[in-house]
C-alpha positions as CSV (number, residue, x, y, z in Angstrom):
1,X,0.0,0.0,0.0
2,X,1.2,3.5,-0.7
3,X,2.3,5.5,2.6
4,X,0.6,8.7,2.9
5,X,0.9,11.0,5.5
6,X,0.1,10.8,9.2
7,X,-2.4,13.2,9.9
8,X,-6.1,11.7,11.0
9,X,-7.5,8.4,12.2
10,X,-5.6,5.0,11.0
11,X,-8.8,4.3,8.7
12,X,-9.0,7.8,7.3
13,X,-5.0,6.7,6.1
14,X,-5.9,3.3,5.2
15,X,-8.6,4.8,3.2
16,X,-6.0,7.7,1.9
17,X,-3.3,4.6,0.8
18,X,-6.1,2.4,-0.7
19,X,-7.2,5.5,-3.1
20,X,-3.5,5.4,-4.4
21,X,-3.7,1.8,-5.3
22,X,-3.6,1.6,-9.2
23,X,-6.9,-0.9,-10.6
24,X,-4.1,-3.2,-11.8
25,X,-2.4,-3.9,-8.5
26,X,-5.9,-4.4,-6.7
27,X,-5.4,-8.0,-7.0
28,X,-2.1,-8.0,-5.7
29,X,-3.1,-5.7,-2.5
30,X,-6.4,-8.4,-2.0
31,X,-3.8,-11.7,-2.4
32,X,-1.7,-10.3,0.3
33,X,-5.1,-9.7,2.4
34,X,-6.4,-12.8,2.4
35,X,-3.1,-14.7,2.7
36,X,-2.4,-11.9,5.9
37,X,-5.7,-13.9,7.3
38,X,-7.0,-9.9,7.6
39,X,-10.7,-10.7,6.8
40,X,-13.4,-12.5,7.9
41,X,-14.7,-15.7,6.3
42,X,-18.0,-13.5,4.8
43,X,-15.2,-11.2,3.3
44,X,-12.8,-13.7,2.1
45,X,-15.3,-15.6,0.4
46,X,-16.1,-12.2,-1.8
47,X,-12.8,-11.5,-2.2
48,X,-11.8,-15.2,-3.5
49,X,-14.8,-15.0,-5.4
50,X,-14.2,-12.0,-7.9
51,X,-10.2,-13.0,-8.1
52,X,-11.3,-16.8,-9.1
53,X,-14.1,-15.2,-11.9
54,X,-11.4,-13.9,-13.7
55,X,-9.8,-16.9,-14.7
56,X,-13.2,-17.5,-16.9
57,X,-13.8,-20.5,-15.1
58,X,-15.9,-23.5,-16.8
59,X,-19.4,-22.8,-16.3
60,X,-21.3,-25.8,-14.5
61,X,-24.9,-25.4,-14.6
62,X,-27.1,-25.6,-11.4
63,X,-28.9,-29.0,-12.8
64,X,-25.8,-30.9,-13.4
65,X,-24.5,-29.9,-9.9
66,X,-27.5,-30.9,-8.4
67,X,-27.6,-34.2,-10.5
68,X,-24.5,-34.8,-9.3
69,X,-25.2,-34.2,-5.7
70,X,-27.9,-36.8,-6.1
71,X,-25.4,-39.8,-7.3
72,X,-22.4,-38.7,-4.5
73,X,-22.2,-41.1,-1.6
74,X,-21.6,-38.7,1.8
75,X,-19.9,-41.9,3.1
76,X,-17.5,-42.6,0.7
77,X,-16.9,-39.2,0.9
78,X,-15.9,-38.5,4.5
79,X,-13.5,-41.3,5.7
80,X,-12.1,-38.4,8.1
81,X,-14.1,-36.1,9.7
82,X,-11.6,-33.7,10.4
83,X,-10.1,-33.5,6.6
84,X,-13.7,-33.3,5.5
85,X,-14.5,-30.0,7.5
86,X,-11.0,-29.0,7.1
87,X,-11.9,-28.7,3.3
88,X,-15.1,-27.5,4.1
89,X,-14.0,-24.1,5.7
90,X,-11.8,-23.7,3.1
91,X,-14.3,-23.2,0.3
92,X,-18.1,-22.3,2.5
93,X,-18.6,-20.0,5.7
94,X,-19.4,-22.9,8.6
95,X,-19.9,-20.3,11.5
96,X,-17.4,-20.3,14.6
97,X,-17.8,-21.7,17.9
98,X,-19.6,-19.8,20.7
99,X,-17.5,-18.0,23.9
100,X,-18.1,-20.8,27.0
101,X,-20.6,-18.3,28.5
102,X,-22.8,-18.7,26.0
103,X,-22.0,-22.4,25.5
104,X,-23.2,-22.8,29.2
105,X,-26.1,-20.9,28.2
106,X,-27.3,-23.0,25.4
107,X,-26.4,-26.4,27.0
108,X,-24.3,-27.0,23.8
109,X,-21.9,-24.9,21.5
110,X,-25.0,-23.4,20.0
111,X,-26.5,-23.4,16.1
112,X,-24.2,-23.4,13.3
113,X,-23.6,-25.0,10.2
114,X,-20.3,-26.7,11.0
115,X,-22.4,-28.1,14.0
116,X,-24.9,-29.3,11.9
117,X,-23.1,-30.9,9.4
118,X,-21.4,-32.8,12.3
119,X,-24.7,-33.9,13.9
120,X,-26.2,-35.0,10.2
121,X,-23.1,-36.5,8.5
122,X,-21.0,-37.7,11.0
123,X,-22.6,-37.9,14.5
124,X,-26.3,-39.4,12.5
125,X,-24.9,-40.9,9.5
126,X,-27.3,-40.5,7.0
127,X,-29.3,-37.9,8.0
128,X,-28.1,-35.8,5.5
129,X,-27.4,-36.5,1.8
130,X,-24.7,-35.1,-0.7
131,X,-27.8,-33.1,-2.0
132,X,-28.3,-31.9,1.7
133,X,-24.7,-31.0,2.1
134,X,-24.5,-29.1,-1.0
135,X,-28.0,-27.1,-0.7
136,X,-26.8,-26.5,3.3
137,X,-23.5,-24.8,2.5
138,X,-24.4,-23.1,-0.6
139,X,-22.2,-24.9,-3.3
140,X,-25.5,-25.1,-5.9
141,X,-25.8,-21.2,-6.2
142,X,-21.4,-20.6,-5.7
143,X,-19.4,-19.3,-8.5
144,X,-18.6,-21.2,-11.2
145,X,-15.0,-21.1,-10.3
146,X,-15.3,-22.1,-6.2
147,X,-17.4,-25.0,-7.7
148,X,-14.9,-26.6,-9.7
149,X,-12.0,-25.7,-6.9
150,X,-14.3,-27.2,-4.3
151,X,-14.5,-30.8,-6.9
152,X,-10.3,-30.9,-7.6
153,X,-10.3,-30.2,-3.3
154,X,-13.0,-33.2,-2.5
155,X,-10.8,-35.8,-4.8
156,X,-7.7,-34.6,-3.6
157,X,-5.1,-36.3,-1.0
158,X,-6.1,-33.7,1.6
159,X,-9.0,-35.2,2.0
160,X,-9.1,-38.8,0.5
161,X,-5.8,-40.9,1.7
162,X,-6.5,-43.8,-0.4
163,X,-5.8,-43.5,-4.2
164,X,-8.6,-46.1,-5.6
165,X,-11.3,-43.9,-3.4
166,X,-9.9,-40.8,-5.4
167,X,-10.4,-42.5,-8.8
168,X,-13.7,-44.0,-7.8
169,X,-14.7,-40.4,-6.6
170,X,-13.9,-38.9,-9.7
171,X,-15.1,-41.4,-12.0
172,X,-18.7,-40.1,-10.5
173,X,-17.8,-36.7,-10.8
174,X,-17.0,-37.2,-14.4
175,X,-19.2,-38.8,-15.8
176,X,-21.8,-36.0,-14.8
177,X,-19.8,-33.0,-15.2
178,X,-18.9,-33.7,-18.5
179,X,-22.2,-32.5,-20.1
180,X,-20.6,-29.2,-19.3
181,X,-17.4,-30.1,-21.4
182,X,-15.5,-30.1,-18.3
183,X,-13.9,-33.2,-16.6
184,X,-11.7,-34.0,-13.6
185,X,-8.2,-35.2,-15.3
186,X,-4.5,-36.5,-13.2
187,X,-2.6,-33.8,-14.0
188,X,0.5,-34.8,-11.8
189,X,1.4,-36.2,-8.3
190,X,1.3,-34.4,-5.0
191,X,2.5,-36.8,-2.0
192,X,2.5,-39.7,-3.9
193,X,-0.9,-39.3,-4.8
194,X,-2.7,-38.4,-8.1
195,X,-4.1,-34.8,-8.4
196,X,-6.9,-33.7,-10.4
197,X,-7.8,-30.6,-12.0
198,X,-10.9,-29.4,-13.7
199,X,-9.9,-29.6,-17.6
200,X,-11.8,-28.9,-20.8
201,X,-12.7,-32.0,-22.3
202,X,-11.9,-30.9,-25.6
203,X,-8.2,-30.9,-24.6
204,X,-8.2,-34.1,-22.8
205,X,-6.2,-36.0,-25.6
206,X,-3.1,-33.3,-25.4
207,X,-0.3,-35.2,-24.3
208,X,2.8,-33.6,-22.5
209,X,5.5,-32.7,-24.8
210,X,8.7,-35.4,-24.6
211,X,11.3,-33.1,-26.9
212,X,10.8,-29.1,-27.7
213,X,12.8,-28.4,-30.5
214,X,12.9,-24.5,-31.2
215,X,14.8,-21.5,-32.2
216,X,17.1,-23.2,-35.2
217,X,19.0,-21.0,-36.8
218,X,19.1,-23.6,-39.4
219,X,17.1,-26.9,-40.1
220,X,18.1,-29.5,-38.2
221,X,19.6,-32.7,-38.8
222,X,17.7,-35.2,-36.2
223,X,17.8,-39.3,-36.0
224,X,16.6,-41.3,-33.1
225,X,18.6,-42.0,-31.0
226,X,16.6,-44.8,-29.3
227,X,13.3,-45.5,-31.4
228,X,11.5,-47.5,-28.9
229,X,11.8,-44.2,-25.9
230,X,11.3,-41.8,-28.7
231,X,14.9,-40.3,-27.8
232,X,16.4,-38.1,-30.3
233,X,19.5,-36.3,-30.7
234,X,20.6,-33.1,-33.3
235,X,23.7,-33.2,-34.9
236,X,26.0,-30.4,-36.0
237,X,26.6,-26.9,-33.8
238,X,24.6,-26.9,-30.9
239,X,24.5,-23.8,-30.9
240,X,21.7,-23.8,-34.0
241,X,19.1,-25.7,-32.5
242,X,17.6,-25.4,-28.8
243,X,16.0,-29.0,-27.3
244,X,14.0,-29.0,-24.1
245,X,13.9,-32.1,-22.6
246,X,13.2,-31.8,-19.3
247,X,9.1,-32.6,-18.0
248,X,6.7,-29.6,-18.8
249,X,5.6,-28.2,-15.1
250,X,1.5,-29.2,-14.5
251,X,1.2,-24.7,-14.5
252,X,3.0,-25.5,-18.9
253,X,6.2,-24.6,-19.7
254,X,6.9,-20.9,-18.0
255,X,10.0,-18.7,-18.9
256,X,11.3,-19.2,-15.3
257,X,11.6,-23.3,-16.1
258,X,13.3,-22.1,-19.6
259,X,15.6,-19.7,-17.7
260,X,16.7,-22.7,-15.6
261,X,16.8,-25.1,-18.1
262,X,19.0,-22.5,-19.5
263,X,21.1,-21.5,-17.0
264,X,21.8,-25.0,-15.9
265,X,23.0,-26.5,-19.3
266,X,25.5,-23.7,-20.5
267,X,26.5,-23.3,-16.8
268,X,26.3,-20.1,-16.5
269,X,27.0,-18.7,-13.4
270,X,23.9,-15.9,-12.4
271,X,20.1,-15.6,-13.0
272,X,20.5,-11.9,-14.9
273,X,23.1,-13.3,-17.4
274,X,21.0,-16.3,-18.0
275,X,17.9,-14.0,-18.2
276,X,20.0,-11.8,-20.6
277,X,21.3,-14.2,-23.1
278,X,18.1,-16.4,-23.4
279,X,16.4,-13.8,-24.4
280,X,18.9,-12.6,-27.0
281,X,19.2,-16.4,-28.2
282,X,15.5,-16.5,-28.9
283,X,15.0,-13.6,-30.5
284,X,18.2,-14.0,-32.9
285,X,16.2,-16.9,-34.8
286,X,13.2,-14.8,-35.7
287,X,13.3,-14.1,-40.0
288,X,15.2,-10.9,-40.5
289,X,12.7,-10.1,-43.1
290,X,9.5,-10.2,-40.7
291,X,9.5,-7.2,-38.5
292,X,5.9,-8.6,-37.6
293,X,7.7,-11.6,-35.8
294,X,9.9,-9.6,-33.7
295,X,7.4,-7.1,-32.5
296,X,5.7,-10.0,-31.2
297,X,8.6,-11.2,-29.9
298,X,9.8,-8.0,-28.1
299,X,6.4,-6.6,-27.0
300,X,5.1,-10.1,-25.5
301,X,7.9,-9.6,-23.3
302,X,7.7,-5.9,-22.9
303,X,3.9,-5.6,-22.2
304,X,4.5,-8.9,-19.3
305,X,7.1,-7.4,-17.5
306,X,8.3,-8.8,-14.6
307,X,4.8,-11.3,-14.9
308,X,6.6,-13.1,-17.9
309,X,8.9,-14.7,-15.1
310,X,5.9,-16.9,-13.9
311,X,3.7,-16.8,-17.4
312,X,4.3,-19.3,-20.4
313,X,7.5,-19.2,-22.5
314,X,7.1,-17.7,-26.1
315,X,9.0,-20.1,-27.6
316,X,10.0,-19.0,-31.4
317,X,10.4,-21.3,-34.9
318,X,9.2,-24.4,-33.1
319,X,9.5,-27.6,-35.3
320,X,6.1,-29.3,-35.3
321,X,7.3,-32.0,-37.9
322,X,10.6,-33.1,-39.1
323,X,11.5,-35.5,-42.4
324,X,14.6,-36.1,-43.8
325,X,13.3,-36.1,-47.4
326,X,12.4,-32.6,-49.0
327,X,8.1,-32.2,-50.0
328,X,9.3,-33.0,-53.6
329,X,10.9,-36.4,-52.5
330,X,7.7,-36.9,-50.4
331,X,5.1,-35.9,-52.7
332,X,1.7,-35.5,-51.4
333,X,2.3,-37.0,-48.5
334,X,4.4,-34.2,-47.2
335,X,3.7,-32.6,-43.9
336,X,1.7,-29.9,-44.4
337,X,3.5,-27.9,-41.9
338,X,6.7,-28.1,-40.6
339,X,7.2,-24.8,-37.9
340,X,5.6,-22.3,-35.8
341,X,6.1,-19.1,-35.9
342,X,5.3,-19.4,-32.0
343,X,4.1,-21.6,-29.6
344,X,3.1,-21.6,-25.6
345,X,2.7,-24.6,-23.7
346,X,0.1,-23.2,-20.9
347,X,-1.4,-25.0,-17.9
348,X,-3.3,-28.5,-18.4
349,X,-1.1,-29.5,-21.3
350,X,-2.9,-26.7,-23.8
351,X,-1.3,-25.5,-26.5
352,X,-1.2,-22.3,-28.6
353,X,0.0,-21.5,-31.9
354,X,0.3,-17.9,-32.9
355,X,1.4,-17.2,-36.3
356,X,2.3,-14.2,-38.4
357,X,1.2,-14.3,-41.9
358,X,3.4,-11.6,-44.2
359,X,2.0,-12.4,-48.3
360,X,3.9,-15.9,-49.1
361,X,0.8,-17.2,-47.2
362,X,-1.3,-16.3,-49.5
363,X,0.8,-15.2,-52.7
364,X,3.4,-16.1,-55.3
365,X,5.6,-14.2,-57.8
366,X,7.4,-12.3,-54.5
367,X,3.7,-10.8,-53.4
368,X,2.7,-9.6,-57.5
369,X,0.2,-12.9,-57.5
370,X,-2.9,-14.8,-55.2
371,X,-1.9,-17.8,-54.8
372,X,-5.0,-20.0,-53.6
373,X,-3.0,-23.3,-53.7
374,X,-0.6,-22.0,-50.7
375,X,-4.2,-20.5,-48.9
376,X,-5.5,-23.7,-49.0
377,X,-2.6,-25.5,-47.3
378,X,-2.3,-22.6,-44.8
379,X,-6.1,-23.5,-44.0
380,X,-5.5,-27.0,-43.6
381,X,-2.4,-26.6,-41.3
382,X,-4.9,-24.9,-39.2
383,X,-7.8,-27.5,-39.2
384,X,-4.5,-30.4,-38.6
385,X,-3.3,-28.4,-35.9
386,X,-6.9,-28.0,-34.1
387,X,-7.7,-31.6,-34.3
388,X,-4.7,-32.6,-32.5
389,X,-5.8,-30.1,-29.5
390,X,-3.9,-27.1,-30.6
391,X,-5.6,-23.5,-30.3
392,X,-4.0,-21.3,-33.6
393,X,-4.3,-17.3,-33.7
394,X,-3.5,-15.4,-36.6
395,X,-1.9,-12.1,-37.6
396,X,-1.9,-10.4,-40.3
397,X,2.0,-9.1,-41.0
398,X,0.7,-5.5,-41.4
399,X,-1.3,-5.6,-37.8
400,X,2.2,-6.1,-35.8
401,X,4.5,-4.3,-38.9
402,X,4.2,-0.7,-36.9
403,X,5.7,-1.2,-33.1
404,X,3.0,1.3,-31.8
405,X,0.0,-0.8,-33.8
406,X,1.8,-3.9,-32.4
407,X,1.4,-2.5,-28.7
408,X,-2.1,-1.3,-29.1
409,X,-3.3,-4.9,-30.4
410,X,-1.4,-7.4,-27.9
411,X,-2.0,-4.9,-24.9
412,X,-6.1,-6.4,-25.3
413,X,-5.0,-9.8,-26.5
414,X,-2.7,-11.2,-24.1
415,X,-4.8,-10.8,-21.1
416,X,-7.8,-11.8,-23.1
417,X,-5.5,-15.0,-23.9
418,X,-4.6,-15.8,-20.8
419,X,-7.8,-15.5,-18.8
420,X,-9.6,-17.5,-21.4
421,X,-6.9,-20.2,-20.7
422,X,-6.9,-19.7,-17.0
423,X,-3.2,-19.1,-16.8
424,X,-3.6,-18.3,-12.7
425,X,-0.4,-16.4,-12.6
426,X,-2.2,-13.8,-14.2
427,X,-5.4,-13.7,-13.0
428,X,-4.5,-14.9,-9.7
């Protein structure tokens, strides 16, 4: 918070510093609230609420929440009462216990809903439902976004420490959820157990990437090195082709994992030189002749800031296909597509192609001619591309040609981008 200065009450300053807080660092200021434990359970549960909406969480509808209350089992749910309401106060407001006076007064510790969701699931087993539960603490009428957190929480090791009752949970989960195009899928390990995170379903066949081959100064000469694990190797300088082979992170592949990747195999001895030369490494493989390319480039990174540390890696001239023979040798069926301009590898194993099209998209003779053929296999790269669970954005050459344009037009699509993705490190 800004300091201002000392004169009046402490709220008339608090209320002085919280006027100087720019709109963009609001989030920021309300993180460090609710992580300061600075708020009561009615406020943090607003606050959550409105950072959560703007990762454009999937929507869930009330009837398929309420179906799926119906098909839940309360008692395969709650093997430990005290992970169960743990979770619970994490995601509804439960009410706190009364002061001993007033416990004396009511013979008990008086009304509230963590007490009656111990007397009708765990004291009186099967008082309650699921459907019960749910209606009780408000989950049919919550956000889209505490919804789906609350789901990933119930399967999760936290509360479930037994890995077949965390598939079995989530098989139910799934197979009513996914009328929304939403489904619970592993995404990674925490513990030793699987975690699960709310995914679209339309991405559920991405795989994580095994080899990254990007930024070749030249094309590269590749053979397997072991065909049956899919190991490869490059030959020649090594200093014309970049290969990351390390595991993508479950958040994709972020520039801080690139930095360290990095900064690790060419040993070099601080974080700002690796920062430094990374970035001059990238950008020294974009086309000289496609100042469209390197606005991208520059801007991405200029427009980020200091957020690019913990946001996906633009990663430039990345080789989608590789073969040894040239399209004439292969004939028609030659790749269609061979690089991308760019791609980022964000959370949940989705992927994103962005490409800038200058006239030899569309156009022969050096630009003088339309050339349809060369439309036509742009357009089918793009369908390819989609039905393997890529997301591809275009740009015309002339919309990022002018560095000022440039700015203008990726200042309202890169957040756009990354809160229809639900990359958290910039929504929060």
């Amino acid at each position: 918070m800004p300091q201002v200065s000392d004169e009046g009450t402490k709220s008339e300053r608090v209320e002085r510093s919280f006027a100087l807080v720019p709109d963009s660092d609001l989030p920021e200021v309300a993180k460090r609230m609710l992580a300061g434990g600075q708020v009561t359970p009615v406020e943090r549960i607003a606050i959550e609420d409105l950072l959560w909406a703007e990762s454009s969480p999937p929507e869930i509808s009330r009837r398929i929440r309420r179906e799926l209350a119906r098909f839940l089992d309360l008692e395969h749910m709650t093997p430990s009462e005290s992970r169960f309401m743990a979770l619970l106060g994490r995601f509804w407001v439960l009410g706190g216990e009364l002061s001993p006076l007033l416990e004396s007064f009511f013979g008990s510790s008086g009304p509230s809903l963590r007490r009656s969701i111990e007397q009708h699931v765990f004291r009186n087993p099967g008082d309650w439902s699921a459907e019960d539960l749910f209606e009780n603490v408000g989950a049919f009428e919550a956000g889209d976004a505490r919804f789906a957190r609350f789901l990933e929480a119930m399967v999760s090791a936290d509360v479930l420490l037994d890995e077949s009752a965390q598939r079995r949970l989530v098989d139910t989960i799934n197979e009513h959820i996914r009328g929304a195009a939403v489904e619970l899928r592993e995404t990674g390990t925490e513990g030793g157990y699987p975690r699960f995170s709310m995914v679209a379903t339309r991405l559920a066949e991405n795989r994580r990437p095994k080899n990254i081959i990007f930024a070749s100064l030249t094309k590269p000469d590749i053979r397997f090195r072991s065909a049956v694990d899919n190991d490869i190797e490059v030959f020649g300088d090594p200093d014309n082709t970049l290969v990351y082979d390390r595991p993508t992170p479950d958040d994709g592949l972020r520039w801080r994992d690139l930095q360290t990747w990095w900064q690790d195999t060419h040993q070099i001895p601080t974080e700002a030189d690796a920062k430094t030369t990374l970035y001059r490494r990238l950008r020294s493989s974009l086309p000289d002749n496609s100042p469209g390319q390197q606005n991208l480039f520059d801007l991405y990174h200029q427009i980020l800031g200091s957020k690019v540390y913990d946001l996906p890696a633009l990663l430039p001239e990345v080789w989608l296909h590789w073969d040894h023979q040239t399209v004439r040798e292969r004939g028609p069926q030659a790749l269609l597509r061979s690089r991308m301009d760019f791609l980022l590898l964000l959370p949940h194993e989705q992927r994103i192609v962005l490409e800038v099209d200058g006239s030899q998209h569309y156009t022969r003779d050096r630009g003088q001619r339309p050339d349809t053929a060369k439309y036509a296999e742009t357009v089918a790269g793009d369908r390819d591309l989609k039905l393997r669970g890529y997301e591809v954005f275009r740009f015309g050459h002339d919309e990022l040609r002018e560095a000022s344009d440039a700015q203008a037009l990726l200042e309202q699509f890169l957040p756009t981008l990354f809160q229809r993705f639900k990359v958290s490190a910039w929504t929060g």
